[in-house]
VOGU-3710 file (C-alpha; in Angstrom, 3 decimals, decimal comma):
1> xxxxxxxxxx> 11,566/-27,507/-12,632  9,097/-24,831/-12,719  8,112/-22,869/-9,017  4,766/-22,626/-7,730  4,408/-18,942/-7,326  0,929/-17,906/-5,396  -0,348/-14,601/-5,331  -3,002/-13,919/-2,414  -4,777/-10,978/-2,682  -7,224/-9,529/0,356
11> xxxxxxxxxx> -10,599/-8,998/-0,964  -11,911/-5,047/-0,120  -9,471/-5,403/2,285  -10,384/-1,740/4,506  -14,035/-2,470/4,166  -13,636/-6,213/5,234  -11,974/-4,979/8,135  -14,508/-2,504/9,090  -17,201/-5,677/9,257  -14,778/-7,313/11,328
21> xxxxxxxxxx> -14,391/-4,720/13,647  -17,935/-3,500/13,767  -20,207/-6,675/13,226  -23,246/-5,126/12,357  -22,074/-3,683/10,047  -21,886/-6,925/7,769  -24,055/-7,501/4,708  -24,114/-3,780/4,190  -22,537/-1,322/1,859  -19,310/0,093/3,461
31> xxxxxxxxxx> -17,241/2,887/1,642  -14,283/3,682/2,990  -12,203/6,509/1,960  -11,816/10,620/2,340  -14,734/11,993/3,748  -14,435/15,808/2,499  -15,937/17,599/-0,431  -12,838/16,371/-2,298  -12,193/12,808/-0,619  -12,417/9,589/-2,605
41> xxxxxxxxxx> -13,356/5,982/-2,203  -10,509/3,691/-0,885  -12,018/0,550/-1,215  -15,728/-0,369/-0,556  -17,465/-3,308/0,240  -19,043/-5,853/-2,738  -22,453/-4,578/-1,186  -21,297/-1,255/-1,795  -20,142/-2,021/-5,465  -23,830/-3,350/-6,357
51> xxxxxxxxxx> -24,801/0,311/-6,237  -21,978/0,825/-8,775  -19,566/2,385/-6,221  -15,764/1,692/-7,136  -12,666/2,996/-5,857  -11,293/6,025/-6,735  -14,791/7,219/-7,161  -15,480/10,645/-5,707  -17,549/10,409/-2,354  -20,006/12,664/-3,739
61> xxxxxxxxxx> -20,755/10,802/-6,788  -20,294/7,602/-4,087  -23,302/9,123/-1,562  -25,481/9,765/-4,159  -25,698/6,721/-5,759  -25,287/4,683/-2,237  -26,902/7,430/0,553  -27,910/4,244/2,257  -23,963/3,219/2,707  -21,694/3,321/5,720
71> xxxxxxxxxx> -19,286/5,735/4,931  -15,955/5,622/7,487  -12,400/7,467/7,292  -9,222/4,799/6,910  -8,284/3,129/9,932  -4,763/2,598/9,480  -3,454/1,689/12,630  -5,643/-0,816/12,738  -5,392/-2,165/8,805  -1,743/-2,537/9,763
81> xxxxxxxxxx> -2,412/-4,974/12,739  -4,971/-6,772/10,781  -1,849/-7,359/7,673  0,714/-8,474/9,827  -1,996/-11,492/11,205  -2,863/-12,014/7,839  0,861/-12,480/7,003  1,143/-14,390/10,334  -0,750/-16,881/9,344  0,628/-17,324/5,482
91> xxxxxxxxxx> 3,668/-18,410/7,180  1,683/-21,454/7,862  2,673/-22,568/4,894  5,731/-21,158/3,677  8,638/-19,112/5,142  9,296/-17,165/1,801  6,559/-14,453/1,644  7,155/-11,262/-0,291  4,542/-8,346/1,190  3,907/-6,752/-1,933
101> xxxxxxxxxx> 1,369/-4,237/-0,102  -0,419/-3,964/3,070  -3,213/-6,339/2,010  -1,720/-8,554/-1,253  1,693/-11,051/-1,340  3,652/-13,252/-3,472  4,381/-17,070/-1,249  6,888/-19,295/-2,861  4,544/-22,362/-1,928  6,684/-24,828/-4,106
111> xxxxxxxxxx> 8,232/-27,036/-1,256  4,592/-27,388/0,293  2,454/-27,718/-3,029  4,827/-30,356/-4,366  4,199/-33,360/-2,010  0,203/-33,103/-2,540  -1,796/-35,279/-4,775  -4,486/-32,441/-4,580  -3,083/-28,544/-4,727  -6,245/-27,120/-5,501
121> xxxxxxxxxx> -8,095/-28,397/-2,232  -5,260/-27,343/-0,509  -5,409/-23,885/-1,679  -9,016/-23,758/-0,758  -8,343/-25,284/2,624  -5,558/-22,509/3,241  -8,421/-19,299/1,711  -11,076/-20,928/4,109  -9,007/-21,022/7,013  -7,807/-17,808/6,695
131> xxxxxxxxxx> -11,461/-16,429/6,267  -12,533/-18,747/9,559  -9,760/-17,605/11,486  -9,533/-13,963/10,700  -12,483/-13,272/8,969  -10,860/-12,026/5,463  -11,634/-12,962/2,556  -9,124/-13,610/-0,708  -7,991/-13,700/-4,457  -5,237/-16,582/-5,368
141> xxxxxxxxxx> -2,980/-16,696/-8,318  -1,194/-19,631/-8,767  1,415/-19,520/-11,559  5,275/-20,168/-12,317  6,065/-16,449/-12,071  5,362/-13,954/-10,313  3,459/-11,744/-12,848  1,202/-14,751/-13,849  0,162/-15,155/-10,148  -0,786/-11,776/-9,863
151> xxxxxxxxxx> -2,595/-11,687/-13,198  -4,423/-14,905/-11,838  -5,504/-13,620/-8,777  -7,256/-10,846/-10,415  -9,447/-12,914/-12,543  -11,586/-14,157/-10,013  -12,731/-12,131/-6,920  -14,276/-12,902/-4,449  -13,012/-16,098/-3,038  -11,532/-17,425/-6,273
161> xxxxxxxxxx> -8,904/-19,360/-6,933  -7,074/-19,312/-10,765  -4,434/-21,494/-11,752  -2,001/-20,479/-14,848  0,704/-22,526/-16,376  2,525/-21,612/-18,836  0,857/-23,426/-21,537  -2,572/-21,568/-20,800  -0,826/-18,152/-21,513  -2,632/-17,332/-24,902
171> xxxxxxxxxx> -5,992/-18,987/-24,182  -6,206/-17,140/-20,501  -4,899/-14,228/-20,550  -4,877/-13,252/-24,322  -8,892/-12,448/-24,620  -8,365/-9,926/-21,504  -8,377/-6,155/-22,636  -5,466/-4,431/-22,472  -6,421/-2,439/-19,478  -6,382/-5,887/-17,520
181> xxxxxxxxxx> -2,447/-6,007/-17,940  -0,524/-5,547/-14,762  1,789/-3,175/-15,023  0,524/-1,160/-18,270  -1,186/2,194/-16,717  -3,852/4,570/-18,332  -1,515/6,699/-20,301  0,234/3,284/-22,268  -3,259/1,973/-22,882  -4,303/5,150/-24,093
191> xxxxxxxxxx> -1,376/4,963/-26,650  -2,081/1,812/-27,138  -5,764/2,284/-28,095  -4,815/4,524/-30,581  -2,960/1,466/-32,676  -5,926/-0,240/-32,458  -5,160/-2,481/-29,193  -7,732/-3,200/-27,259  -6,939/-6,742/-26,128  -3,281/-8,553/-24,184
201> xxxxxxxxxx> -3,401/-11,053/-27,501  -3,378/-7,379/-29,844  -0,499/-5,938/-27,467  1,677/-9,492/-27,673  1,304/-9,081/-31,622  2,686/-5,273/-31,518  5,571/-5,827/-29,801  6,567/-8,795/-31,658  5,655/-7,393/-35,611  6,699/-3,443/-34,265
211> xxxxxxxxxx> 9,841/-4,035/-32,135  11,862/-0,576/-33,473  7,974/1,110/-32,684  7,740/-0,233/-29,256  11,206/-0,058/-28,076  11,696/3,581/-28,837  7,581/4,130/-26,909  8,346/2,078/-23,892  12,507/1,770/-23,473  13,065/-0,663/-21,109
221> xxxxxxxxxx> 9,820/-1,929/-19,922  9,501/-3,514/-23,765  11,710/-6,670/-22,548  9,775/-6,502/-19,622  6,368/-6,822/-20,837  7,743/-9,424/-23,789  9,061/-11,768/-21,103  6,449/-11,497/-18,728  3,331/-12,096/-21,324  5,905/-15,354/-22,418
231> xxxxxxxxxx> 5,997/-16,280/-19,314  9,725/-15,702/-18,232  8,892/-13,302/-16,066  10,405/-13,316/-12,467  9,958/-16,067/-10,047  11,878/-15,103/-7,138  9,996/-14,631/-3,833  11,907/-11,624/-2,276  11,857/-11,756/1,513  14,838/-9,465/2,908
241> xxxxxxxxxx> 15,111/-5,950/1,872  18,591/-3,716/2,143  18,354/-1,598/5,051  15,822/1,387/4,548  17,286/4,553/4,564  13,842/6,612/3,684  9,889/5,999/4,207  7,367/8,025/2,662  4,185/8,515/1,103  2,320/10,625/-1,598
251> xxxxxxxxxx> -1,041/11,262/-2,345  -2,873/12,879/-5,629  -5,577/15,216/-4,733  -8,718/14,508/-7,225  -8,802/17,972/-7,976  -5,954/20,505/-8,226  -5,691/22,632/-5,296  -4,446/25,870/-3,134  -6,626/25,294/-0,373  -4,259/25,268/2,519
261> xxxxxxxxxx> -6,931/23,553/5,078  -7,092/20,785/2,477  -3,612/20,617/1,771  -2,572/20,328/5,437  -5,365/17,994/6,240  -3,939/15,544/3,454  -0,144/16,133/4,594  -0,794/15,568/8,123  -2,274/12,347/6,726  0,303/11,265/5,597
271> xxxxxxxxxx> 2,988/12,368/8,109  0,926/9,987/10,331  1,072/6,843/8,036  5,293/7,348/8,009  5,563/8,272/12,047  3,977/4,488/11,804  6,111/3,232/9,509  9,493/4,263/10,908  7,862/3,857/14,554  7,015/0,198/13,223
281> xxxxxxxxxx> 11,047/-0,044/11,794  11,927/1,366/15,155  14,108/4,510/13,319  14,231/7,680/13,844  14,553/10,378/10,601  17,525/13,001/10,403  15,647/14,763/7,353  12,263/15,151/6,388  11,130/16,173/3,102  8,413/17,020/1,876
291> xxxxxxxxxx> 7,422/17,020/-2,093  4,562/18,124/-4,398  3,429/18,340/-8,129  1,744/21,436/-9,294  -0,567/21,764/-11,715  1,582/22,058/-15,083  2,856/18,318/-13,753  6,414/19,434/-12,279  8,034/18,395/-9,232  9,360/20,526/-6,717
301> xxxxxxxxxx> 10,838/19,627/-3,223  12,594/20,938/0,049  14,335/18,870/2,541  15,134/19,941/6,155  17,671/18,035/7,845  17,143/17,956/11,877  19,668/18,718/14,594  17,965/15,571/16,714  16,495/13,032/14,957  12,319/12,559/15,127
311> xxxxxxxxxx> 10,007/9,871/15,188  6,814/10,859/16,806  3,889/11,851/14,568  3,406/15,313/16,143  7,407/16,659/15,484  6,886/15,001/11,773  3,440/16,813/11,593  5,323/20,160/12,784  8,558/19,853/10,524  6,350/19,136/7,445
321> xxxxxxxxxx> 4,336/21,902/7,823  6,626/24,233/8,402  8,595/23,344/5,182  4,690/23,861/3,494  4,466/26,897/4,969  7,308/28,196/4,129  7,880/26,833/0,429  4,679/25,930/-1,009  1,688/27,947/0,312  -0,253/29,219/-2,651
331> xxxxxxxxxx> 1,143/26,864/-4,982  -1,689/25,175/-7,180  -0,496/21,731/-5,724  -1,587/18,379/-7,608  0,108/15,974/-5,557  1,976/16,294/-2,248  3,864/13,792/-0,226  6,208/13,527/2,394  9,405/11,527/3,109  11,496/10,791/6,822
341> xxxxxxxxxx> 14,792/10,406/5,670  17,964/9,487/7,209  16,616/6,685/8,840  18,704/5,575/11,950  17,853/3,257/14,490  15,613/4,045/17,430  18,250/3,386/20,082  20,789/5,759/18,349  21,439/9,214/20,328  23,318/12,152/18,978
351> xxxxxxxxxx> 24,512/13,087/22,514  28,068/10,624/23,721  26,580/7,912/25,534  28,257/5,511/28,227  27,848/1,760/29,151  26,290/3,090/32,220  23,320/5,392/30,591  22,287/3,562/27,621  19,900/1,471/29,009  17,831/4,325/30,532
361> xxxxxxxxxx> 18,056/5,975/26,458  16,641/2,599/25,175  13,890/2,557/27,742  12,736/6,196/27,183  12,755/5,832/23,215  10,469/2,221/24,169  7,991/4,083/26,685  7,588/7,232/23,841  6,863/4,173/21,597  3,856/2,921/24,077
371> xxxxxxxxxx> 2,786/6,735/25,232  2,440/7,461/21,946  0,165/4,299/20,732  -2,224/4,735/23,743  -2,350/8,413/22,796  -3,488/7,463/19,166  -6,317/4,732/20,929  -7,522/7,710/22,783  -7,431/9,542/19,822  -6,788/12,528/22,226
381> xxxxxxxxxx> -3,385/13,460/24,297  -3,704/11,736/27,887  -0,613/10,819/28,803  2,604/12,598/28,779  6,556/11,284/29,564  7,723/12,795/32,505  11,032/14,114/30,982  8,774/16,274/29,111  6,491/17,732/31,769  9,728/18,798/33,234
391> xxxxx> 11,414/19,994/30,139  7,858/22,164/29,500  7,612/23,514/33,123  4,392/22,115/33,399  3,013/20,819/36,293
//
């Protein structure tokens, strides 16, 4: 028997949580996003896309078609918080949840859909609740695979709900252009365009009438593609992962760039988004590294492996820029990310530790954890651990 695989998906999930925050702000246009010459729209709210602002869109282009809008810089700390209630409260209804990003997640809702005479209402009864209790709004998918759901939950924003079985395949999804697949990117639809696809039904016929073509274009993801668009795609609802070993994060700049301000702006950015990360696995990170693309599209990176092991935002924010400093400056840089590697627990130490002085080591990595979040509320230094006053001299 088939599963019943939903996909929910958060509707303008950063600018939804902006309203909620900051109530009067509702009913207006919110863009969130990079607020520099060169920053770009995140997400924005649906008031927001009336004026024709989208995401990705530069903020430029976004301020002068919406000058009225409410323009804010991401609010991740607080996104974060926001996820794990909307999560919270998915497990309402089923223990197998898959987080598939901060604001979008695959349920395995088979063992609770099965028993009711009417899945639909209950779908809508689980969307309005969340939206009454938390005040976000959603996208569901419903489908036997995972794919499906996630193409269903797409076809109807906001507040929709879109069921697919297997049997509605060609008349639901083949119309949709090719652009609306999940999973093919600009570049394959580009190809694609040139062969004279322009719709999912065009791309099914391709791979099925071109199969030596297609295989040698797209390798491995041909089977991949084939099976999905059948309908054979994956159905299990992953909700363990292996151990992580790394966190990181990239980001492309919109236009290519030596500008070191800029540069260091963006990877201090994103050195903040993995001290949360590991801070939120409780680890630590041995290595960081820190990787870019330059303009000609090639990769280039330099790893530093640490003595002590780090997790507080400020020692990632120094070890990465060092490394930029001292590899990269000048470089025409496309993309830049970094990466805490290594991970090890929070609680691990490098110095020999007894029965009799571990507990005071736990405790001092636990109060760094809570100095450091009511530093970040502040959004300015005002509280320091006394083992470091000490170690500093200061007084």
């Amino acid at each position: 028997m088939s599963k019943i695989i939903m996909h929910i998906d958060l509707n303008a999930f950063y600018a939804t949580a902006e309203q909620i925050k900051n109530p009067e702000y509702q009913g207006k246009p919110v863009i969130v996003g990079g607020l520099g010459l060169r920053g770009v729209v995140s997400t924005c709210s649906y008031e927001a896309r009336a004026f024709g602002v989208h995401s990705a869109m530069p903020i430029g282009e976004a301020r002068r078609l919406c000058p009225q809008g409410i323009y804010l810089f991401p609010d991740f700390e607080y996104y974060e918080l926001l996820s794990r209630s909307f999560f919270g409260y998915l497990r309402n209804y089923s223990s197998l949840i898959e987080e598939a990003s901060i604001d979008e997640g695959f349920v395995d809702m088979t063992k609770y859909l099965q028993k009711e005479k009417d899945p639909i209402k209950c779908l809508k009864e689980l969307q309005e609740g969340l939206y009454k209790e938390l005040g976000l709004k959603c996208s569901i998918g419903v489908a036997p695979t995972k794919f499906l759901a996630k193409m269903g939950s797409d076809m109807k924003k906001p507040m929709g709900i879109t069921v697919i079985r297997r049997r509605d395949i060609k008349k639901m999804l083949y119309p949709l252009k090719i652009g609306d697949f999940f999973g093919v990117g600009k570049k394959s639809a580009a190809y694609l365009d040139t062969l004279g696809v322009k719709t999912i039904g065009d791309f099914v016929n391709i791979l099925e009438t071109k199969e030596d073509e297609m295989r040698k274009h797209f390798g491995k993801s041909y089977d991949w593609y084939l099976n999905n668009i059948r309908g054979n795609g994956d159905d299990v609802v992953i909700t363990e992962y292996p151990d992580q070993k790394s966190l990181g994060h990239s980001q492309t700049f919109l236009f290519d760039t030596n500008d070191p301000d800029e540069i260091r702006e963006m990877l201090n950015n994103l050195c903040a988004r993995v001290a949360r990360g590991i801070a939120r696995e409780k680890k630590k990170a041995r290595s960081i590294t820190v990787n870019i693309k330059d303009e000609h599209f090639k990769s280039f990176s330099k790893v530093v492996s640490l003595d002590e092991p780090i997790f507080e935002e400020e020692d990632i924010i120094k070890v990465a820029n060092r490394i930029y400093n001292n590899t990269f400056l000048g470089i025409v840089i496309r993309l830049i990310g970094v990466t805490a590697g290594n991970l090890v627990p929070l609680k691990e130490k490098n110095v020999q530790m007894s029965l009799w002085n571990y507990e005071s080591y736990e405790k001092e990595d636990e109060t760094k954890l809570l100095v450091n979040s009511l530093n970040r509320k502040a959004n300015k230094k005002l509280l320091v651990m006394a083992s470091e006053v000490k170690k500093n001299g200061n007084k």
